[in-house]
DOTOR-700812 format. One record per residue (C-alpha): residue in three letters; x, y, z. Coordinates in steps of 0.05 Angstrom, whole numbers, plus 5000, padded with zeros to 4 digits. Layout:
BEGIN
ALAXYZ;...
This chain:
BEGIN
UNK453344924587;UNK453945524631;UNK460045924618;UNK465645884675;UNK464646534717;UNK471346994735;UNK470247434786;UNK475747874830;UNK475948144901;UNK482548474923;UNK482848794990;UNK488549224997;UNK490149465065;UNK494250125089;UNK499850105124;UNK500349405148;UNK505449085169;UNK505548275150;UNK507048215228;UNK501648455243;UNK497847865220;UNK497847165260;UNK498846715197;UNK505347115192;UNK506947105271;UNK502647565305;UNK502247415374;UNK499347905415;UNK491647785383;UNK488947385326;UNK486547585252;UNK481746985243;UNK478847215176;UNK484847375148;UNK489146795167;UNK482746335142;UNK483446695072;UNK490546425075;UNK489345745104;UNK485445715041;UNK489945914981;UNK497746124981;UNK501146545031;UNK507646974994;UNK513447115044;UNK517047474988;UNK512448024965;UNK514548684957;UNK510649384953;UNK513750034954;UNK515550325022;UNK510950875007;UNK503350974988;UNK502151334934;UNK507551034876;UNK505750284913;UNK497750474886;UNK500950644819;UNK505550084809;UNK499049724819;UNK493649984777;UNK499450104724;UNK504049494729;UNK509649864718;UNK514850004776;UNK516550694813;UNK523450764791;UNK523050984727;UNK523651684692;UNK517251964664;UNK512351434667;UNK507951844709;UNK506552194772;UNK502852284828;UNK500152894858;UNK498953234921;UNK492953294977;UNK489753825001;UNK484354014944;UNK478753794976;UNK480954025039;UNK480754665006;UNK473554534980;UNK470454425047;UNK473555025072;UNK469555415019;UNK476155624982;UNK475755194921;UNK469354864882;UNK469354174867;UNK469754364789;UNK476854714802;UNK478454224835;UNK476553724782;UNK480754224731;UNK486154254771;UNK487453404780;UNK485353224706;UNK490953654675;UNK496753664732;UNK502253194717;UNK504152664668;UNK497352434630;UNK495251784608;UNK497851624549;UNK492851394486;UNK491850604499;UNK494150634562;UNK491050014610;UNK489849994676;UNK489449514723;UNK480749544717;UNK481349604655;UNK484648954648;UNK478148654672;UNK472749124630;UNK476648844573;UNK474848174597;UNK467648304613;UNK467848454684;UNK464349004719;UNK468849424757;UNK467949764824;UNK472650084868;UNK470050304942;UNK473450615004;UNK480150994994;UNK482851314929;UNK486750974891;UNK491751484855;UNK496251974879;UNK494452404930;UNK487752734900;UNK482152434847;UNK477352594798;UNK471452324772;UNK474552294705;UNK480552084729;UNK477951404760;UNK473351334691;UNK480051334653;UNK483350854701;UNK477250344683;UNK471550414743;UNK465450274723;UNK462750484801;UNK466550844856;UNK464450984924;UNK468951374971;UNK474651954988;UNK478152284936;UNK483052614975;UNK488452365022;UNK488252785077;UNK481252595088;UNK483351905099;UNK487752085162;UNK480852165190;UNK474551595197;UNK468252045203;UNK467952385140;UNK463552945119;UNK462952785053;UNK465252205005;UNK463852214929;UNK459351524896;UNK460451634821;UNK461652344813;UNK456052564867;UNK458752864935;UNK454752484987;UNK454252815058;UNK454252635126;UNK452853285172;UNK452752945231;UNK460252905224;UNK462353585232;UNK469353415268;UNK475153825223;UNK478653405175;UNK475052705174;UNK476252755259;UNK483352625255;UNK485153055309;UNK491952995348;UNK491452305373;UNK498252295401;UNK497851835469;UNK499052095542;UNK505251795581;UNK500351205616;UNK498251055533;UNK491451375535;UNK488651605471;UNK484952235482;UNK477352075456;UNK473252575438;UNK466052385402;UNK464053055386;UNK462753125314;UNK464652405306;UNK458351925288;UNK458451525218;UNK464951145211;UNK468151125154;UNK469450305148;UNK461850155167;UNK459550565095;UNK465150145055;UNK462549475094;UNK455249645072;UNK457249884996;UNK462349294986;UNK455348825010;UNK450649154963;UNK456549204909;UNK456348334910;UNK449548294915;UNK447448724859;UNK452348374813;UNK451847724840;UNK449347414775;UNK455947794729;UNK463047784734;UNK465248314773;UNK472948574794;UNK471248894864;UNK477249364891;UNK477649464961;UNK482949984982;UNK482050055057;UNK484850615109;UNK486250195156;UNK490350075199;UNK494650825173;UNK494351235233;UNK492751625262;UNK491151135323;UNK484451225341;UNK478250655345;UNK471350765371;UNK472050125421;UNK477949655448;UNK476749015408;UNK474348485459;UNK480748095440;UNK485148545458;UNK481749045511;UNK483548675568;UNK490948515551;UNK495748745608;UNK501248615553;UNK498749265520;UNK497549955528;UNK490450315516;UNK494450605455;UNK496449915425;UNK490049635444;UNK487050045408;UNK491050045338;UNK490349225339;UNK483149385341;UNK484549765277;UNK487249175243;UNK481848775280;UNK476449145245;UNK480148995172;UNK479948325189;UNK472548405204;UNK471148695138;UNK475048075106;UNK470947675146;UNK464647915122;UNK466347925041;UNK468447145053;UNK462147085088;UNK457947385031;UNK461147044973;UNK459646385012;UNK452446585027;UNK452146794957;UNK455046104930;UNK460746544889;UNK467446274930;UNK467745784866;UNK467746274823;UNK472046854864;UNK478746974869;UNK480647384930;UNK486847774942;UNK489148105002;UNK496248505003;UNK498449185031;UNK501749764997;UNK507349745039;UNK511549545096;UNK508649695166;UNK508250415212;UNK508450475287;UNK502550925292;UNK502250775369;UNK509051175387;UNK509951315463;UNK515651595498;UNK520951115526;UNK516750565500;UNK516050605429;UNK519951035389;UNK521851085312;UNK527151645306;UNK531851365361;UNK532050635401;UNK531550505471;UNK537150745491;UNK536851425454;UNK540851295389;UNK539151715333;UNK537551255278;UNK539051425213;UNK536350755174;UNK544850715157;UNK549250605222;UNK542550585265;UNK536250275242;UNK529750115269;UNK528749415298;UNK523449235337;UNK526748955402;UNK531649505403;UNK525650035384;UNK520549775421;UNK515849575388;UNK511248995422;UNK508148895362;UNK514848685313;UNK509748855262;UNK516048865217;UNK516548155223;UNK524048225253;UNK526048625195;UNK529949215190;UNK525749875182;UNK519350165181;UNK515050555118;UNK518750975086;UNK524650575085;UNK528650225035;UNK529849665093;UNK526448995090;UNK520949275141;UNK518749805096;UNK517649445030;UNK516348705044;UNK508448675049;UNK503648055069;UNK500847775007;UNK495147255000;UNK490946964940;UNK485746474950;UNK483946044874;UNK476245944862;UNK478945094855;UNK480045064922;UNK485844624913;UNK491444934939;UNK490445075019;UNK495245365063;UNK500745295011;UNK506845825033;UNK511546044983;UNK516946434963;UNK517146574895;UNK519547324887;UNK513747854868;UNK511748534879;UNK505648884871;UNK506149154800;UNK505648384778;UNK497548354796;UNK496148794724;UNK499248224688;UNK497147644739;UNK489647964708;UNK490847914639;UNK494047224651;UNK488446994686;UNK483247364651;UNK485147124588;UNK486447754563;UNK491248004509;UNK499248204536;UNK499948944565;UNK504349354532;UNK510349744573;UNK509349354635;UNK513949134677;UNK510148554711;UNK510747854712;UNK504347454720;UNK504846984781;UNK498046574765;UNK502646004747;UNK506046084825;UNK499446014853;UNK496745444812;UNK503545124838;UNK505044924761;UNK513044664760;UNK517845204735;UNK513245784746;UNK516146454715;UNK519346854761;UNK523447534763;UNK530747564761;UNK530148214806;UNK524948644837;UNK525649424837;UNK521849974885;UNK523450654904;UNK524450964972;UNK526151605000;UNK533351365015;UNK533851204947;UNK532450574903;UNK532949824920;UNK533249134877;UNK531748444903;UNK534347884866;UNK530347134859;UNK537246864889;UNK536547344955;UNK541047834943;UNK539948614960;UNK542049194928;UNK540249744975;UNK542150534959;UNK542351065012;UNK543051774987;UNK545952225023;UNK541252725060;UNK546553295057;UNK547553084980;UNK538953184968;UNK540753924963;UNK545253914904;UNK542053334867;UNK539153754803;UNK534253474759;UNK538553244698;UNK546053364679;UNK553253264708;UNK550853134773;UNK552152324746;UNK559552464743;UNK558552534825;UNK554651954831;UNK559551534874;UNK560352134930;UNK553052214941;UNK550651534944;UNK552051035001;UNK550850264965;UNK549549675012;UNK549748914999;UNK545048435023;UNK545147645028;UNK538247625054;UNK538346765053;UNK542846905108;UNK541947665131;UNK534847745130;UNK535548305182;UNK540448645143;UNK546248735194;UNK551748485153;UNK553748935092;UNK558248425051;UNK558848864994;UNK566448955004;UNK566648175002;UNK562648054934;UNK565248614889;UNK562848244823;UNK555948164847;UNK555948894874;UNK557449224802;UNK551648704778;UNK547348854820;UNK548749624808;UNK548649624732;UNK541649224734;UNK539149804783;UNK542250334746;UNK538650114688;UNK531249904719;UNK532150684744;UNK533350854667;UNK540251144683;UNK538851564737;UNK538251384800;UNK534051994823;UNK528651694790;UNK527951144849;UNK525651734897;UNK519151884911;UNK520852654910;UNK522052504823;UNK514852414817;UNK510552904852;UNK506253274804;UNK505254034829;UNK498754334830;UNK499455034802;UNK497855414868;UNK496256074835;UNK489555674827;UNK488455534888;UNK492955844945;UNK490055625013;UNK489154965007;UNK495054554979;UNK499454365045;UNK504053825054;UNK501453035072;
């Protein structure tokens, strides 16, 4: 009797929006591939990321959420940057990642290595998947067997790359010799144009994944495989070879937004294809596929008086407190929010809530919808769960397999956590909202540790949420439900392990010492 074959594909997009998508109410185009991976399995409408890239990867890979004190950190781009400018070599560069910031500790799993320990053959292909900046050793620790792509950020705010890295080995492309991936200054003229210029611009960066994620199935076709797709797309900047065919004649858009739903057009392309293959193949029955983002959606496509995401239509500054972003009062055609408050970034519905899809080698459940509570740092656990491997240690993760096998009184969080730049949130099962919103003044006196606690109350704004009713969180009824407010606080205040700080991006960066290398560490 043949042994019953496990194998995992999760495609994790960048930057998308769950509006963005037609199975969640996309109307302007359709994402056929995408919505047929979730006619086929179980759609989540309560899925959370972190409204920002880098901690969502890491509450991923690590299962354990971004709100913590010293769990670890993530660092910052640039080194490569550096490398191709002929001011750092790829071995101080290697130096500099593999001892910046907190290090793993001894026994500490990964989401891939979840999988090695069950047998699987890892492989990881397109965008980094930690911090800002990677290593070769780095990714070996995190449990990749094979890797194929960027190891620095800024790279991936351009598609034409002059190098990428496949297992350690920098692999070149001269005929892409525009600056920095070809990111350029894409901003659109008044009409919407995007300014196109192909010089320098020839091999694109989403055909090489396409081809390695093909070969990467067929090669290990006949094992169990984990295959991790982190994608670039659709993060700006907006910029796309050619109008999607869908889309290029819709006088309901501008060339700009044309041209960023081709963006999301081509992930669902790439979808398309690994569905394709598995079928081809005959692996869909033994394949479970995952699709998510990292985080709540981005209005790459910003034009002047049309779409906006520091001020509204009618010139408001928002601040994400008395004035937030909203689609219909923004402008944004796409609502790629999905009505919510907020953008990336954000500690708003908008910025954290992310589309979330699994599709079960059975089969059996098609085009269920639910909305049992999870957020991204569940999937290490989910693995292990499903897997059949041993419990993870210091992981704050609750497996949803059960959810998506739609077995009666599936376990589910009390509360969610993530961290934001306006401070910390927590989601409750029940549908109530903690949200914080620290003080921008207040940022400047916030020290690291010490009596700056006593203040707490003066420098930080808290908001409460019924989201069963509010969804678009206009209505703060904290004033109304004081009992669930101090709850809801002390459950925070503890997830954040008494500091609230620690539910800030900024608590987490990992500084490169730039006596090492001065030129070529700027900001993302």
């Amino acid at each position: 009797m043949n042994p019953v074959r496990k194998n995992i594909v999760y495609i994790y997009a960048d930057d998308l929006g769950h509006g963005m998508l037609s199975c969640y109410g996309q109307k302007h185009f359709s994402t056929p591939n995408i919505d047929r991976l979730a006619g086929d399995g179980v759609r989540f409408t309560q899925a959370y990321g972190t409204p920002f890239c880098a901690p969502s990867r890491a509450c991923l890979l690590t299962g354990v959420h971004d709100a913590h004190a010293g769990r670890w950190t993530f660092n910052k781009a640039g080194l490569y940057e550096g490398h191709t400018a002929g001011e750092i070599s790829l071995e101080e560069a290697f130096e500099l990642i593999n001892n910046s910031g907190i290090q793993p500790r001894d026994g500490q799993t990964f989401l891939a290595n979840v999988a090695q320990k069950a047998g699987l053959y890892t492989g990881q292909i397109g965008k980094l998947e930690w911090g800002f900046s990677t290593s070769p050793e780095e990714l070996k620790v995190h449990g990749w067997d094979y890797h194929y792509g960027y190891y620095d950020h800024f790279q991936c705010h351009g598609f034409y790359p002059q190098y990428v890295f496949e297992d350690g080995e920098k692999i070149e492309f001269p005929e892409n010799t525009a600056p920095r991936c070809g990111s350029g200054q894409y901003k659109p003229y008044e009409n919407g144009e995007v300014p196109h210029d192909p010089e320098g611009r020839v091999t694109y960066s989403q055909d090489l994944f396409d081809e390695k994620i093909l070969e990467f199935i067929r090669k290990h076709k006949d094992e169990d495989f984990f295959l991790y797709h982190p994608s670039q797309l659709p993060h700006g900047p907006t910029y796309f070879p050619d109008h999607h065919p869908s889309v290029a004649d819709n006088p309901d858009l501008t060339p700009c937004e044309r041209e960023y739903a081709s963006m999301v057009l081509r992930l669902d392309k790439t979808v398309g294809l690994v569905l394709d293959e598995l079928d081809a193949l005959g692996l869909t029955e033994s394949t479970m596929v995952i699709f998510a983002s990292d985080n709540g959606h981005e209005t790459n496509y910003l034009q002047p008086g049309r779409c906006m995401n520091d001020r509204d239509l009618e010139g408001n500054r928002l601040d994400e407190l008395h004035h937030k972003f909203y689609s219909a009062t923004c402008g944004d055609v796409f609502d790629g929010n999905g009505g919510l408050a907020g953008l990336k970034r954000t500690n708003h519905e908008g910025g954290a809530r992310i589309p979330f899809m699994v599709r079960m080698p059975s089969g059996d459940r098609r085009g269920v919808v639910s909305q049992h509570l999870i957020n991204n740092y569940d999937t290490l656990a989910t693995f292990a769960d499903y897997l059949g491997v041993d419990a993870i240690s210091e992981n704050d993760g609750l497996s949803y397999l059960a959810a998506i096998e739609g077995k009666e009184n599936a376990p589910e969080h009390e509360h969610v956590v993530y961290s934001s730049f306006y401070g910390p949130s927590l989601v409750t099962k029940e549908g109530w909202k903690l949200r914080t919103y620290v003080k921008r003044d207040r940022l400047i006196d916030f020290p690291m540790f010490g009596e700056w606690m006593e203040n707490l109350d003066d420098a930080i704004i808290y908001e409460l949420y019924d989201l069963k009713k509010d969804p678009k969180e206009k209505n703060n009824v904290s004033a109304e439900n004081p009992e669930v407010l101090a709850d809801l606080q002390n459950r925070l205040l503890k997830e954040c392990d008494g500091n609230y700080f620690n539910g800030m991006p900024q608590a987490h960066f990992a500084f490169f010492d730039r006596g090492s290398s001065p030129k070529c560490l700027g900001e993302v």
